[in-house]
Backbone bond lengths (Angstrom), bond angles and torsions (degrees), N, CA, C in turn:
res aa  C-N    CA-C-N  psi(-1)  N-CA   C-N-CA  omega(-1)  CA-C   N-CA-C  phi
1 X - - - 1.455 - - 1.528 110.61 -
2 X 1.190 118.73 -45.53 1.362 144.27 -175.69 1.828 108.35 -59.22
3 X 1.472 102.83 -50.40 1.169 114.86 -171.57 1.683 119.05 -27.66
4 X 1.585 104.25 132.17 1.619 104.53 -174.01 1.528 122.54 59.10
5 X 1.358 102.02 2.95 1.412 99.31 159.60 1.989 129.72 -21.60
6 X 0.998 87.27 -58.90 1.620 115.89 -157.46 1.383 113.54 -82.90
7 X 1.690 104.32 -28.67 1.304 122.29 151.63 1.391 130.52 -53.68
8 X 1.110 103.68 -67.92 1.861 128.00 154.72 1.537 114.17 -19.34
9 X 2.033 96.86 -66.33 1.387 90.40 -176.59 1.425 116.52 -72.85
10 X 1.187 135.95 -25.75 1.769 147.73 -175.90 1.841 91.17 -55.44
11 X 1.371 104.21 -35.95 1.805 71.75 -169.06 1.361 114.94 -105.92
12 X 1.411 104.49 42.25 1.805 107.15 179.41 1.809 88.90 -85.00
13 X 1.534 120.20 -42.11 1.522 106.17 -176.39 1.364 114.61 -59.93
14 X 1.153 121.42 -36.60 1.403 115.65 -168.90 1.415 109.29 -88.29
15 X 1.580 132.46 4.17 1.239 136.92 173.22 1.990 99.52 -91.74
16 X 1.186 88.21 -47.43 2.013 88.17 -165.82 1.969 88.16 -72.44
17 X 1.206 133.26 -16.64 1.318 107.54 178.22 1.666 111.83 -103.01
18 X 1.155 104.77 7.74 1.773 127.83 154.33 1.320 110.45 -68.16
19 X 1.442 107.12 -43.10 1.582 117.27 -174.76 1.410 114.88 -75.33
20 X 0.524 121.47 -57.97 1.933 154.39 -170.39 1.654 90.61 -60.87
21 X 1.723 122.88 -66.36 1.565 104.68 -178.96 1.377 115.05 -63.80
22 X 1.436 129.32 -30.08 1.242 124.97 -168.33 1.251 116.16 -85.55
23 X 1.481 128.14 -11.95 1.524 152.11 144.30 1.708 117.58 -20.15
24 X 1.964 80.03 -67.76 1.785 110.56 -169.05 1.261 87.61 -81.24
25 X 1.310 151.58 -75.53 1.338 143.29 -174.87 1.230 131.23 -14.43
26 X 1.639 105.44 -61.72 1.732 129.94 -178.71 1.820 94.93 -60.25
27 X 1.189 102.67 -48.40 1.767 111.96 -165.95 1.403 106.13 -65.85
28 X 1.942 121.57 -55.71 1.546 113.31 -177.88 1.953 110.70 -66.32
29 X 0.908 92.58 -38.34 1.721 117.53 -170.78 1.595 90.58 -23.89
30 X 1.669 139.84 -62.45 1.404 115.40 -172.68 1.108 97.38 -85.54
31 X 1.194 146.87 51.74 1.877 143.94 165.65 1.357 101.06 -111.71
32 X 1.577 121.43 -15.03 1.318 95.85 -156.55 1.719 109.99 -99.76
33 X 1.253 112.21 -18.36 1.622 97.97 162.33 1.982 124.26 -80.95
34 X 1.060 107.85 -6.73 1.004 124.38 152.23 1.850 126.94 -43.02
35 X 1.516 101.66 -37.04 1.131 120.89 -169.44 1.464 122.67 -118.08
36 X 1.304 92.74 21.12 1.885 125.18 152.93 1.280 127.53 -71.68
37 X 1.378 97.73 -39.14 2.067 101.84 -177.13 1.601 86.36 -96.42
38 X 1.395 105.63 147.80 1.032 123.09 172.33 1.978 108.82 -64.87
39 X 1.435 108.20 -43.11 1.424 107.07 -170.32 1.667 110.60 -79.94
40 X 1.516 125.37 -8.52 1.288 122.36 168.70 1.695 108.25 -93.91
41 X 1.504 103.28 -6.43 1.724 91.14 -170.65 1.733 95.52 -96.17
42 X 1.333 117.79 -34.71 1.461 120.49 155.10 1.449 132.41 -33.73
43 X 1.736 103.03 -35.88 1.590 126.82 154.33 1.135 126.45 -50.94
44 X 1.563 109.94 -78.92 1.333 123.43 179.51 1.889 102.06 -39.07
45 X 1.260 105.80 -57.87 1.406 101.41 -171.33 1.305 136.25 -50.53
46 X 1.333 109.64 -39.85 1.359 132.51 166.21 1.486 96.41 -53.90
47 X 1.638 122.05 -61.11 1.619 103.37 179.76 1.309 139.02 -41.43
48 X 1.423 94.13 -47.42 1.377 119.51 179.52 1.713 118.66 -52.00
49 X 1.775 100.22 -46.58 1.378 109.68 170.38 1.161 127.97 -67.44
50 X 1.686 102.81 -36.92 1.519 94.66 173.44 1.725 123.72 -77.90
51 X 1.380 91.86 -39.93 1.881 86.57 165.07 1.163 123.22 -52.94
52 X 1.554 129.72 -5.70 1.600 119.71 -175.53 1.380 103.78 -112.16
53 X 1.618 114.52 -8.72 1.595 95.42 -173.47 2.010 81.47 -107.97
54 X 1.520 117.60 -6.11 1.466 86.89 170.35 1.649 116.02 -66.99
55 X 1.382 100.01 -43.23 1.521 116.85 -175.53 1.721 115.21 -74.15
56 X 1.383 105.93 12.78 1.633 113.96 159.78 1.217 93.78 -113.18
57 X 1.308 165.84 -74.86 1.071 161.59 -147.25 1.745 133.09 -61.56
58 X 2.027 89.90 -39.77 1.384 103.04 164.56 1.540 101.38 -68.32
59 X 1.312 131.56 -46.87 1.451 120.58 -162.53 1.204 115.71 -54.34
60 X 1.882 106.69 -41.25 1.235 122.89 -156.81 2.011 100.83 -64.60
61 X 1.564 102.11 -39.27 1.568 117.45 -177.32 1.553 100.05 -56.36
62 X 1.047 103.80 -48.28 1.885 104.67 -166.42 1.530 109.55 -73.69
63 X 1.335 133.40 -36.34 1.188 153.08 174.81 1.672 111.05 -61.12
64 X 1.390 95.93 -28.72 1.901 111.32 -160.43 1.377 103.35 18.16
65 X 1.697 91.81 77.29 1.651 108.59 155.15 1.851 100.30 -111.11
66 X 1.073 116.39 150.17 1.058 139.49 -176.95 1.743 108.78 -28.88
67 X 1.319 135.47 146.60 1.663 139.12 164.93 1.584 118.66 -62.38
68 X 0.977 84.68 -32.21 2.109 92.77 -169.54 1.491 95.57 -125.60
């Protein structure tokens, strides 16, 4: 009944990080000619930066952990 148990469970990691690249893949996949011209990859970046320090900053507000 038991049999391969242990097997079974070993490949839930290597299924969710199956999941997870093919996720990020499908998602960057139309960014990347985008990121040919120098003045749209200068773009993208700026987005990228600003969405991560908005989405550090709001957390940090809601969390009221310290600014610095």
């Amino acid at each position: 009944m038991f049999d391969g148990f242990w097997d079974n469970v070993f490949r839930y990691p290597r299924y969710l990080i199956t999941i997870v690249l093919g996720l990020l893949l499908n998602t960057f996949e139309p960014l990347f000619p985008l990121l040919k011209r120098p003045v749209t990859l200068v773009a993208v970046l700026g987005l990228l930066i600003g969405g991560l320090a908005f989405l550090t900053f709001t957390l940090r507000a809601m969390l009221g952990l310290s600014t610095i």
